[in-house]
N, C-alpha and C positions, 0 to 999 in steps of 0.2 A: 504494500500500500504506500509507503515512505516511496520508491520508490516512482510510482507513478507521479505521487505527487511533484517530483521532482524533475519527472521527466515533465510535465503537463506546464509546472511553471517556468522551466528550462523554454519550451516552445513559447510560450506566451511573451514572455523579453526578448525570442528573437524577431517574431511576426512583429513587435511591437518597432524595436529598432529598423524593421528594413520598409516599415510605412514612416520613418521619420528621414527616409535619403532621397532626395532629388533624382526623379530619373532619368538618363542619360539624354543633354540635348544632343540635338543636330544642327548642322549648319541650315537647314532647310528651314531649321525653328524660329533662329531670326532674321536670315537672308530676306529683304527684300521688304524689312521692316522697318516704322519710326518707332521711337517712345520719348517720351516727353517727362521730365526732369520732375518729380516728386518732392524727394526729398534728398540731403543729403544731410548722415550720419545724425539722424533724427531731427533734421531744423528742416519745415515746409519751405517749398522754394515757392514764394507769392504767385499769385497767378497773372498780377495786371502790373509785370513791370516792365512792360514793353519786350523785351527778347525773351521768348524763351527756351531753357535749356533743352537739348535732344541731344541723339543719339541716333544715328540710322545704321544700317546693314545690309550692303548693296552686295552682287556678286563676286565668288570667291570670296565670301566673309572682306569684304572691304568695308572697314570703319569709318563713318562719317559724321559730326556731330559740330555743336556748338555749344559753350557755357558763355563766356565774356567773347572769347575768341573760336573761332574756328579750327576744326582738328579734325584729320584724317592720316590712313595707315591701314596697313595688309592686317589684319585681323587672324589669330588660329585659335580654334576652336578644338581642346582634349580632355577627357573625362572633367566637363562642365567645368573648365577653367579656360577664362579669355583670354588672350594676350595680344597686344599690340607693340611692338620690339620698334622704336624708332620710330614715333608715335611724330606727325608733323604739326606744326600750330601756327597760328596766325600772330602777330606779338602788339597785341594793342592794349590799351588799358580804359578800364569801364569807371563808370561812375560809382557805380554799386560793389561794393568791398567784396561781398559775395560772390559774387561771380569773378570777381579777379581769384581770389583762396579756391573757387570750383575748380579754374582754370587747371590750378599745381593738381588738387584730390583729383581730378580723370587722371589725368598726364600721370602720375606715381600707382593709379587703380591697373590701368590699361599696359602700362609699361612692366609692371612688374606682375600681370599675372590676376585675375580675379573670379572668383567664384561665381560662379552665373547659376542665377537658378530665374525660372522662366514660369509664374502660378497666374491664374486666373488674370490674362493678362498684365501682369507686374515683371518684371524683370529688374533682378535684384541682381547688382552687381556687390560682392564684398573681398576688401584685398585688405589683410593688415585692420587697423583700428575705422577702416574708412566702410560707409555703406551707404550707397547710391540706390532708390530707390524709382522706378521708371514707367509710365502707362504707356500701353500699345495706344497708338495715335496717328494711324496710317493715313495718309493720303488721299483724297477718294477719288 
């Protein structure tokens, strides 16, 4: 009896860990997609300040986006971590403090590597202490 039980709660932490992992994207998942800038590392990005922040994913995972400045780069995509190696940008400076400190958080998110997970339209990138929170916002 000790036994079963052991075995029963043995299976119940494992079903329970593998409903808590992200399942494997594809580039299909967001090639050819916008999203639109949420949040980042829990502070809302306002919605009426004139630019706002994205994010696109054109073919061949080519990364396209904007926070203060513009930024693009060959995107790879492996067991749901992003990378962007040599990440290119525009070099201007904004009014809004915010979006200048967004500018560095993608650039160090992208460059070094970040966690993608992709739920009921949200696209959560997180690298390090930074998390980038995204809505599908395609084009029509």
């Amino acid at each position: 009896m000790k036994k079963s039980l052991f075995i029963l709660a043995a299976a119940v932490t494992l079903s329970a860990c593998s409903l808590n992992q992200n399942p494997p994207l594809k580039q299909t998942d967001l090639q050819h997609h916008r999203f639109e800038l949420l949040s980042v590392d829990g502070q809302t990005v306002p919605a009426a300040q004139g630019r706002i922040p994205e994010i696109e994913f054109g073919s061949n995972m080519h990364v396209s986006g904007k926070m203060c400045n513009n930024f693009m780069g060959q995107g790879k995509l492996q067991d749901n971590v992003l990378t962007v190696k040599g990440l290119a940008s525009t070099m201007m400076m904004c009014a809004d403090q915010n979006l200048n400190k967004w500018d560095h958080v993608i650039s160090d998110v992208l460059n070094n590597g970040a966690a993608v997970s992709l739920k009921e339209q949200k696209l959560t990138l997180k690298q390090g202490k930074h998390t980038l929170v995204y809505r599908l916002k395609d084009r029509m």
